[in-house]
N, C-alpha and C positions, 0 to 999 in steps of 0.2 A: 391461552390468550385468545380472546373472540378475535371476530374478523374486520372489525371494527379498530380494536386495539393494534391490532398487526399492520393496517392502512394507514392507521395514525402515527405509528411508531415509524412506517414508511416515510410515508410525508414530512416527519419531523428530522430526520438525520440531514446533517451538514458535516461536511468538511471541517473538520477544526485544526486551526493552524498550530504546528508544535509548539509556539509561546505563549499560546492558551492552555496547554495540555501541562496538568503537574500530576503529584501522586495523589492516592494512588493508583498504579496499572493493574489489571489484571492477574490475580494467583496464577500459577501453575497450572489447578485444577480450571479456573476457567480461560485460560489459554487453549489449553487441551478441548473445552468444550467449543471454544471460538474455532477452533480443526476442526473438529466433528463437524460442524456446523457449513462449514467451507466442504467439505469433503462432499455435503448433499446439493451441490450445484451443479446445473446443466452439465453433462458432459459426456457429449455422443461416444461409446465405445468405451467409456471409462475409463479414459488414457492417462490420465492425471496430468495433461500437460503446463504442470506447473508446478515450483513446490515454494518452500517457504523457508529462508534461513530465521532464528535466532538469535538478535545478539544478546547474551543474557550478561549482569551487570560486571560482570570481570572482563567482560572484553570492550566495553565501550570505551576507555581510553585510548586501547589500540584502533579501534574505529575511529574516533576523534582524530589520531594520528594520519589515519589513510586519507579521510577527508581534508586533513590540512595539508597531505602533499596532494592528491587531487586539483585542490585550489591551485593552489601556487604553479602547478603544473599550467592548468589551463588559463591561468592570471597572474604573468609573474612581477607585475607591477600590484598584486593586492596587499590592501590596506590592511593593520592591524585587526581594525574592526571588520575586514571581509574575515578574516582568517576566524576571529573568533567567533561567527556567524557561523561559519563550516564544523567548525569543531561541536560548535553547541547542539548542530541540528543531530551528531551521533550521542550527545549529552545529555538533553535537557527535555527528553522525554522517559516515560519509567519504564516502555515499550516500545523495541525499536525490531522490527523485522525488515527482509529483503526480499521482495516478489521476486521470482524467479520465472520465467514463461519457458520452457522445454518443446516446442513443437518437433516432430518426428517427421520428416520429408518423405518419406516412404512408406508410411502407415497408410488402412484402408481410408482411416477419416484424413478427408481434404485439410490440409495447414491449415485454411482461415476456420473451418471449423475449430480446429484447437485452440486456435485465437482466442475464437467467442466462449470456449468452454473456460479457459485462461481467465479473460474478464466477466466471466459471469462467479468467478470462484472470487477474484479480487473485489469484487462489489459487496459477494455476500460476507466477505469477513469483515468490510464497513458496514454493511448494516446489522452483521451477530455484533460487533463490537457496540455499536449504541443501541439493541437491543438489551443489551443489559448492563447498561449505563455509563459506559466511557465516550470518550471524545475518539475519533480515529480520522486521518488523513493518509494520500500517501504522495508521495514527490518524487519525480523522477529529473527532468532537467540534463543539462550535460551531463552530470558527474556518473550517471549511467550508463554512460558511452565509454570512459575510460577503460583502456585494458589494461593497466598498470592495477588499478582499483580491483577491477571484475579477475584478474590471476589472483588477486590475493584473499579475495573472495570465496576463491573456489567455483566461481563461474565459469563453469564448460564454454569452448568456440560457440557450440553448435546452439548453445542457449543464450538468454535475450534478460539482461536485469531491467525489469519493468521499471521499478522504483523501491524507496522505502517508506516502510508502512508504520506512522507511529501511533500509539496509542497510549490514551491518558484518562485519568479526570478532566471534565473542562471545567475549567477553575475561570473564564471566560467565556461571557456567549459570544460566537462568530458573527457577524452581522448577516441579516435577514438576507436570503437570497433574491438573486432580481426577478422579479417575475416573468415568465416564459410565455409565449402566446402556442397555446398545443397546437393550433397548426400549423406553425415550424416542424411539428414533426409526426402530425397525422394529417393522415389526408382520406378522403375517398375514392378508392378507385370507379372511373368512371370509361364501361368499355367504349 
């Protein structure tokens, strides 16, 4: 891919929401290259501080499940239609993972360093995913706080569920993003 192609390919990823996202996901084999791919991102001391669960398509029901007691947990006035909203978001993509952050308190590299190596690894598996041509988002919200959820998860104390990461076809385009003025967030230093 030129460097032209690679910028453009930049520029062009968006968030795509899971009810824009259908089949199909990613094979095996390029799930495995979307790893590879995440594995070559920043990350001082090469600590991995983060990993990545699976849910592959025999366990999304029971995912469906945890997120409908999740809800009701933290909404116990919700509506059929919240419920079937929660259920769906473990449903109704062909690819669903769970970012996992792992920082190490006692390691030489500084926490926020692992942080940044964390989001620099979550970034690049949204831009491998629309690099070769799916739709990806990832949503975190309450339901990442729950410990009921994160025990059954398999979520260590000492670990952090970022969010979950779904990926698709976009079977819809997202709407155009708003435009940013760069110097919100460059500047010149001036001594």
């Amino acid at each position: 891919m030129s460097t032209d192609a690679l910028l453009s390919a930049m520029l062009s990823r968006r968030s795509v929401s899971p009810r824009r996202l259908g089949s199909p996901g990613p094979s095996a084999a390029q799930l495995g290259s979307l790893v590879d791919a995440v594995l070559r991102a920043p990350d001082h001391g090469r600590m991995l501080p983060w990993r990545l669960v699976d849910f592959g398509d025999a366990t999304r029901a029971r995912l469906a499940d945890l997120f409908e007691d999740e809800k009701r947990r933290r909404t116990p006035d919700a509506t059929t239609q919240d419920i079937e909203r929660a259920r769906a978001h473990a449903t109704q993509t062909p690819t669903m993972l769970a970012f996992v952050v792992r920082p190490e308190a006692d390691a030489v590299v500084p926490v926020p360093e692992q942080w940044l190596a964390a989001g620099a690894a979550l970034g690049q598996l949204l831009m491998a995913a629309h690099a070769i041509g799916f739709g990806a988002i990832v949503l975190s919200g309450d339901r990442v706080q729950d410990q009921t959820l994160r025990e059954a998860l398999g979520i260590a104390p000492a670990e952090v569920l970022a969010g979950f990461v779904s990926i698709g076809t976009a079977i819809s385009s997202p709407p155009p993003p708003p435009p940013v003025d760069r110097s919100r967030v460059l500047s010149d230093w001036k001594p």
